[in-house]
Each structure stands twice: as structure tokens, then as C-alpha cells.
N, C-alpha and C positions, 0 to 999 in steps of 0.2 A: 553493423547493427545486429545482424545473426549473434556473432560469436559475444557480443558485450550484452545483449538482450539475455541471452543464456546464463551470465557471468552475475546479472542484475538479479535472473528469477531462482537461479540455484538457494542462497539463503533463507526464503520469504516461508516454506514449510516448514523448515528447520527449527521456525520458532510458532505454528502453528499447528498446520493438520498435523504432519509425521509425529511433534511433541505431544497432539491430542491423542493420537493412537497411542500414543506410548503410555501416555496419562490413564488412561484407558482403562486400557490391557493390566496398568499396575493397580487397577483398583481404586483410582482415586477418585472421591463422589463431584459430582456431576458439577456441581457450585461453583466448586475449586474448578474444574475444566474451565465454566466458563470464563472465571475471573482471569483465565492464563490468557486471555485475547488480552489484555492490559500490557503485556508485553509489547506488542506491538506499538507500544506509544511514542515510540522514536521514529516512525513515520509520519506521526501526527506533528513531533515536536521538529523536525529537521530542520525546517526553516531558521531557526534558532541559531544552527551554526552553520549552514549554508553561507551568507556572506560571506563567511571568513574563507571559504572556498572558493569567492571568489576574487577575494582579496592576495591571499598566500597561494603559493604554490610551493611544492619540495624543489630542493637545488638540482640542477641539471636533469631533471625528471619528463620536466615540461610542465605546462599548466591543468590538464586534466590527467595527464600518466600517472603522476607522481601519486596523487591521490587515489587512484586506480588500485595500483601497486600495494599501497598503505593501509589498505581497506581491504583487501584480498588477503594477505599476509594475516591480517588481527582477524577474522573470520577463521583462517585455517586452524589458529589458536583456541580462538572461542569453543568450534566444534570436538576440538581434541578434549579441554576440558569438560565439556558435556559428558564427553564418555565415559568421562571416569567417577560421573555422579550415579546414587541409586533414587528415584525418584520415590519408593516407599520411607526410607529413611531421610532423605536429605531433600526436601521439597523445594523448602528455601533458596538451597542456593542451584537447586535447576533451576527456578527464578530468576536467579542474578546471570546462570550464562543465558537464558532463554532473551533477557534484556539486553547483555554484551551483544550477542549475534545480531539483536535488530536494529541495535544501535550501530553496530558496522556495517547493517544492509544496507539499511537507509542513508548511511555517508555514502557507502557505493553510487545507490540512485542518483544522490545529487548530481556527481559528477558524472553518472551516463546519460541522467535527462539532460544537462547543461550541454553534455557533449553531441550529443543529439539535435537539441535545440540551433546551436551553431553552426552544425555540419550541415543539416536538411534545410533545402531550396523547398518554399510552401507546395510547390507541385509535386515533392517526393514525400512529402512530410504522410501521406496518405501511407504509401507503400512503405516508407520506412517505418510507421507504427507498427503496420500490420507484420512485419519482418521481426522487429526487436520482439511482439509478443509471441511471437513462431520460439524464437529466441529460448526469450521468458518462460514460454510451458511448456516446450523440451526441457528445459532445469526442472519446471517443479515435475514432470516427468520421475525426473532421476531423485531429485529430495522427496519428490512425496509416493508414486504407486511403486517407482524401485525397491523405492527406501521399504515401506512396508512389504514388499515382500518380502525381499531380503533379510528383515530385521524377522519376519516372522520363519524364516524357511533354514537360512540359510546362515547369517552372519549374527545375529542378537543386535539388541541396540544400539550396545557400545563399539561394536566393530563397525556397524552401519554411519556413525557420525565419525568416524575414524575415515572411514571410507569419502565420505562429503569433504571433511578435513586437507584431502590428497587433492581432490580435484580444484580448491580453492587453492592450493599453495602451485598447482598447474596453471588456473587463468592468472598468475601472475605473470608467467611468459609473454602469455597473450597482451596481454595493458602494455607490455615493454614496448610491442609493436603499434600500438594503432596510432594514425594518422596525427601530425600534430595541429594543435589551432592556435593561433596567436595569439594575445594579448589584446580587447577593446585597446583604442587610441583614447584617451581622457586620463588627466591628473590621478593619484591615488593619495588616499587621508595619510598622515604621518601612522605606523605603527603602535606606535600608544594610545594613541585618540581611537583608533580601533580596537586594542584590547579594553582599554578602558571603556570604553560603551560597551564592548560585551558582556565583561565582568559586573557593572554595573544592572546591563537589563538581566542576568543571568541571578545575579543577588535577589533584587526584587521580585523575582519569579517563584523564586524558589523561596523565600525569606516568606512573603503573603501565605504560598501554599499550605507552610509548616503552620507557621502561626495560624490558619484557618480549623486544620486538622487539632490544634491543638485545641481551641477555643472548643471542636464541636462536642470535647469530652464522653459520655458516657450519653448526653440526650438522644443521639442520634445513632440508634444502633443495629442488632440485627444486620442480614444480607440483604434484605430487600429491598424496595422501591426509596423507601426514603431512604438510607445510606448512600443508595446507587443515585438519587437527585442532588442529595449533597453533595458528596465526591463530585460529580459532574459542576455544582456551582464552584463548589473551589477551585477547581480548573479553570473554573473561563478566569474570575475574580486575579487569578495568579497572572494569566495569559494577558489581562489587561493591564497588571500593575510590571510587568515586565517592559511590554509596548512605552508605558507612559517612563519607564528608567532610561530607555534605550531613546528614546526623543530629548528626554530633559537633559542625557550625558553626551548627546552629540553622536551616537554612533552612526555615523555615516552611509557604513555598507549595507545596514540596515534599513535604516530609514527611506535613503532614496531610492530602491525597489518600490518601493510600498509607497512613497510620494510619487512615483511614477503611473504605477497602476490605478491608483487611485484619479489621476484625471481620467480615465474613462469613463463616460455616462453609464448610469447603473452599475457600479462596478461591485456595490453591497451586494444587487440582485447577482448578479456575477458568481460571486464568491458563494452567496447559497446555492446557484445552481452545480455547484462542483459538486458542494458536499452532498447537495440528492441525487444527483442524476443517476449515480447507482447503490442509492439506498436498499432498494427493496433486495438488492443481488446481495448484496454484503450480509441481511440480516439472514436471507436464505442458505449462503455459504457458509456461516458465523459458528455454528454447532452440526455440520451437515456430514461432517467425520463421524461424531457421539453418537447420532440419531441414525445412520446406517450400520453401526454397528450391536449401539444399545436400545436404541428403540425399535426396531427394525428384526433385527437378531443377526444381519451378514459375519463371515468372518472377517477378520483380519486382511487374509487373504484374496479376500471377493471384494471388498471393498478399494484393494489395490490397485487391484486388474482394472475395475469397471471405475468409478470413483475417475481416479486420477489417471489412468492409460485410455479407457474411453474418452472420459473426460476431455483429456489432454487434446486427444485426435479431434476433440468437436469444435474447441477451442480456437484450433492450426486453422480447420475449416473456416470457420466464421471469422478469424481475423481478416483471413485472406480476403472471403468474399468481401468483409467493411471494405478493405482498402481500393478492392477493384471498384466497390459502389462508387467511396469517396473520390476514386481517378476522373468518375463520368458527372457529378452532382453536387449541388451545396451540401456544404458542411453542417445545415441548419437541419434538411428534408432527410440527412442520415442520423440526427443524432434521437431527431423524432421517431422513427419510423426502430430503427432501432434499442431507443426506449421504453418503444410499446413492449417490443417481442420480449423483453427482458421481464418484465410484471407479468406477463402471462403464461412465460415457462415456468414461474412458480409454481405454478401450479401442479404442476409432476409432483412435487414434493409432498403437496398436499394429499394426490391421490395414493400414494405410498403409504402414507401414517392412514389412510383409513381403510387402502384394499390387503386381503392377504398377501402376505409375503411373494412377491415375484420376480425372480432374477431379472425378466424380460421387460417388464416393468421398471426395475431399478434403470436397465440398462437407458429407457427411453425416457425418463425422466432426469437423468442426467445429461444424455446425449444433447434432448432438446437447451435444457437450463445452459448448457457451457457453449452450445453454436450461438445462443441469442446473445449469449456474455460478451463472445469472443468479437463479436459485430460490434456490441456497444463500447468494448474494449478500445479500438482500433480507433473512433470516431469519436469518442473523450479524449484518447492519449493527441490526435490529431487537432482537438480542441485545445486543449491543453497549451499547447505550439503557439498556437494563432494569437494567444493571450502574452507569451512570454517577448518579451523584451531583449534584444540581442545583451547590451551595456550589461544587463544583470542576468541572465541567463541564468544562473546555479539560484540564485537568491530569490527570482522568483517563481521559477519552475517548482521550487522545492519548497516554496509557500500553498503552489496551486494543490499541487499533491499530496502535499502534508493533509490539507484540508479535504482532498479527496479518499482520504484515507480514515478519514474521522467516521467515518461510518464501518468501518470495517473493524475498527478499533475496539468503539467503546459499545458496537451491538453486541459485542460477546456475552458482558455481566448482564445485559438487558435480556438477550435471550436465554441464559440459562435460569435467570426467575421468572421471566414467561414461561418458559416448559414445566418447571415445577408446578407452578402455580395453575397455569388454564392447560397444557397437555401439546402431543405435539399437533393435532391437524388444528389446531385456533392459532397456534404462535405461525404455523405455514401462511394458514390466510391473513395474517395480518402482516406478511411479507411482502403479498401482494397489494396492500393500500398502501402500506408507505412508500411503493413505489410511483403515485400516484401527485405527489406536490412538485416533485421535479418535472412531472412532464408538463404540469401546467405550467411552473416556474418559464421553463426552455419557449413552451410559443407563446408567453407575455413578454421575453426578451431574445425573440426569435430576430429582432431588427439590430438587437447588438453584436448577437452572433454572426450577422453578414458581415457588418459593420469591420470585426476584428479580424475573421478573414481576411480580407481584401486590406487592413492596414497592414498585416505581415506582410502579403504576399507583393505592396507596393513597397515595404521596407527591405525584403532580400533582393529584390528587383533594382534595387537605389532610387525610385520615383518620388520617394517619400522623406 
């Protein structure tokens, strides 16, 4: 879980914080930064091809190795061509690798949630979170406060993704080795009938979207709110006309994830509490590179060290403690108690954007923000688990997440027209409300979350 946690967290900067700095540093105005969180959309979309991960696997690889291997490999690729882009000149297609890499993180993920998923007995599922995200923030460790060092001291940019490029084409060693897991027992759909549902909901996804974008012509313009509300309905409008291709074509691997989860009680509620429960963190994370370097005025450098090496450390702290909580406690009284702490270490942030500039300050408004993270980290990913389904493990894991992810995603364009617009200490507090519906959400469906619990924990047990 260490060594594949690491393996997972290594690319997740590479198309974020470290590419904001970079964005930065080359001058590029604040808009464009934030519109680069859109990159990130292949964590939202993964579910998409998840199934088929859990359908196919490479020849003599095994069933999670192979795609391990496959995804490590097109990553070490990804980064090398990054390197060779100039982001003053060539925006665009740092665009297109910044999309590559998230699109090979996020296949990664599938297959270490699913692997995950499978491997962990409910009683380890505590400590195994909290280990893969020890994992996890050792890499961004190495992609995000190394990288900026580094990139500002010692190697430049292009050396520095060169350098990320090596260690990705190394965990491939690693995937060779790990543990194998067999195959669910139950029939599988013929081959065709599975691409053909894919292709099919994959058409209509993408076919609505275009055609949506195309209709919205010239009325709907400008960067702000209304662009940013449109764009967000054509998304969902696409995501629905997808769903209904992939039902009407019979895809199989699809569908029955999602006919599956969907017998739980409240399972709507469900699904929205994923995507709040660390809303107000994701909006507060979202521009928190930009605003320590340009609102703020740190260097490059300072923001390395403390940023992402404090960071990091507070992170390790806090998983850990989640997991020893979750060893001793319901999964319900951790997810609350640690949702609170998470709304209210926003608030460091806020006091930053309106005291003078303070190293000490920076240092303690981070510190606090990433232990209360690392808590809530530990006790969603553990959540997370309790919801997943053995039979579909990759397909549904990678539904939950996707959606857990959607707040991380698309608060990027929303907070860089917040800042513009009202400044940074109004767009800080208003990080702290939004954190605010998930918590209520979680104790109006605090009796589902035992509920799921105790189903996993009787389904690895065999009771159930």
C-alpha cells in the first residue's frame, strides 16, 4: 500500500500545483491558471473506462499488474514530452500533456483503488488508507516541494519533469511485483457487446457535448459566471446523454456497478455526500499555490519548503492519527468530527490574505489546514471502501472518486473568477461555507453510513 500509494500520488502535481508554479513563474495571467484545474477532468471522467478495467486485463500481466505497468510506462512518456514544451509559447499543447498525464493518473488510480479495494480485510481498510496516503504525500512530496525547488535552484523545469519521467519508468519494476488477485467467479459479456456499449455511451457523451458547445455560439461569452454555469450544464447534459446510450446499448460492465449501488437506501444522498464532504478543502487548495506566491508575495522557494514539505509532514501526521481513530471508532463519529476540523482550518488562509506577510504565519496556517486534511483524507478514502462492491471493485471505486473529485476539478475556474472579482480574504471565507452542506448532508445520512459499514465488513467476513 506504501510503495503503490506513492506510485498513485507521484503524477497528481504534475498536472496541478508544480504546473501552477510553472504557469506562474512564466507569467501567465491568473484566469488561464485557473482554467488549468480543467485538466484535471479525467479524474472526474474515469469511471467511464474503469469497467473495461475491470473487464480486460493485459496477457500474462495479471489482472491489476498489467495495467499498473501500462500506465506507469505512458506517464514516464507524458512527462518527458512536457519537457520539451515552453509554456510562454506553446500553451496549448502544455494543455494537451497536462490532460495526457491526468488521464494516465487517473487510469493508475483505478487500478490501485480496485487493488486496494480487494486486498483490504474492513479492519485494515482504516490503516491501509491511512498508509497509501503516507504513500501519496511522499510523491507529492517529490512532484510538488522537490520539484519546485529543484526546478527553481537547481534543474529548471524541463530537467525537473525529466527527472519525475525516471521515477515513473522505475515504479514500473515495482507493479511487476506486487501481490496477485484473481479474478471475481461470475460469467463475463461477450467482447463486442462490451466495446460496443462503450463506444456507443462514449459517442453520445461526447456527440451532446460538441453539439451543446456549438449551439451556445457567441450568446454566452466572456470568462465569467455565466460561461463557467454553462460549460458546467453541458457537462452534466453530456454525462446524462452518455448514461442513457450506455443502458439503451446494453453495456454491461457499466451498467451493473451502478444497478448495483444503486439498491442502497439513499444512495442519491450517497453520492452527494462524496462530492461535499471535502468541498470547502478542494476550494481552499484550488489557487493556494497562486495566492502564496502572488497574492501573498513568497518565493518560489518558500512556498516549496513550507507549502508542500511542511505540508506534506502535517498530512503523514494526520493520516495516521485518522487511522488509529478509525482502528478505535465508527466510521460515522470520524468522518464528522473530522469534517468539522477541515472548515475551520480554512480559516488560516483567511488570516494570511488579511495579516501582514508572515513566514510563521504561513507556516501555521498550512500546518493546521493539511493535519485536519490528512484526518479527513484517511476516513473518506476508508469510506469510500465500505461503499465499494467486491464483483466491481475498479468500476465502482472509480465512480465514487471520480465524483469525489469533482470539487477539486471544476473549483479551479470558479475560484479564479471569485478572486478577480470579490479578492482573496471573501473567496477564503466563502471556502469555509461551502464546507458547511456536507456536514449536514453526513448526520441526515449518518444511519446509512453505519448501515455500509457493517455490510462490507459482513461481506469480507463471508456472513453476508
Amino acid at each position: 500500500m506504501l510503495a503503490l500509494g506513492f506510485a498513485s500520488g507521484l503524477p497528481l502535481a504534475l498536472s496541478a500545483g508544480t504546473l501552477q508554479a510553472w504557469l506562474t513563474v512564466e507569467g501567465i495571467d491568473i484566469r488561464t491558471i485557473g482554467f488549468f484545474a480543467l485538466a484535471g477532468l479525467p479524474y472526474t471522467f474515469k469511471f467511464v473506462w474503469a469497467p473495461l478495467v475491470d473487464r480486460f486485463e493485459p496477457p500474462r500481466l495479471g489482472r491489476r499488474r498489467g495495467w499498473l505497468v501500462l500506465t506507469q510506462g505512458g506517464l514516464a512518456l507524458a512527462c518527458l514530452a512536457m519537457a520539451t514544451l515552453d509554456p510562454a509559447t506553446q500553451i496549448e499543447w502544455v494543455a494537451v500533456a497536462a490532460v495526457s498525464i491526468a488521464f494516465l493518473s487517473a487510469s493508475q488510480d483505478i487500478v490501485f483503488d480496485a487493488y486496494r479495494s480487494d486486498l483490504l480485510l474492513p479492519a485494515e481498510r482504516g490503516a491501509g488508507a491511512a498508509v497509501s496516503v503516507l504513500g501519496y504525500r511522499i510523491a507529492m512530496l517529490v512532484s510538488g516541494g522537490l520539484a519546485l525547488i529543484l526546478a527553481d535552484t537547481v534543474l529548471g523545469w524541463p530537467n525537473t519533469y525529466r527527472l519525475m519521467a525516471a521515477l515513473f519508468a522505475g515504479f514500473i519494476v515495482v507493479s511487476l511485483f506486487v501481490p496477485h488477485i484473481a479474478k471475481p467467479d461470475g460469467p463475463l459479456a461477450p467482447v463486442g457487446v462490451e466495446l460496443r456499449g462503450f463506444a456507443a455511451m462514449l459517442g453520445a457523451g461526447v456527440g451532446a457535448f460538441f453539439v451543446l458547445r456549438w449551439l451556445s455560439g457567441d450568446w454566452v461569452g466572456g470568462d465569467g459566471f455565466p460561461r463557467l454555469a454553462y460549460n458546467t450544464a453541458t457537462m452534466l447534459v453530456a454525462f446524462v446523454a452518455a448514461l442513457r446510450a450506455a443502458r439503451w446499448s446494453g453495456f454491461p460492465s457499466f451498467v451493473a456497478p451502478w444497478d448495483a449501488f444503486f439498491e442502497r437506501r439513499h444512495a442519491i444522498g450517497l453520492l452527494a455526500l462524496i462530492v461535499l464532504y471535502k468541498l470547502g478543502d478542494a476550494f481552499a487548495g484550488s489557487l493556494s499555490t497562486a495566492f502564496l506566491i502572488r497574492g501573498v508575495g513568497f518565493s518560489v522557494a518558500e512556498v516549496g519548503a513550507v507549502n508542500k514539505v511542511l505540508g506534506l509532514l502535517a498530512t503523514i501526521v494526520g493520516a495516521l492519527a485518522g487511522g488509529v481513530w478509525l482502528a478505535k471508532r465508527p466510521l460515522y463519529s470520524a468522518l464528522m468530527l473530522f469534517g468539522v476540523l477541515q472548515a475551520v482550518s480554512n480559516f488560516g488562509y483567511w488570516l494570511l490574505s488579511v495579516m501582514p506577510k508572515s513566514f510563521a504565519l504561513m507556516a501555521t496556517a498550512i500546518g493546521v489546514e493539511n493535519l485536519c486534511g490528512g484526518m479527513g483524507t484517511a476516513a473518506f478514502v476508508a469510506f469510500l471502501m465500505s461503499l465499494t462492491d467486491r464483483r466491481f471493485s475498479a468500476a465502482q471505486f472509480a465512480l465514487l472518486s471520480a465524483l469525489s473529485a469533482v470539487g477539486r476539478v471544476y473549483v479551479g475556474p470558479a475560484a479564479g473568477v471569485m478572486v478577480v472579482t470579490w479578492g482573496w480574504p471573501s473567496f477564503f471565507l466563502v471556502t469555509v461555507v461551502t464546507a458547511l452542506p456536507g456536514l449536514v448532508l453526513l448526520y441526515w445520512l449518518r444511519a446509512d453510513v453505519a448501515a455500509a459499514d457493517a455490510e462490507a465488513t459482513r461481506r469480507a467476513t463471508g456472513t453476508l
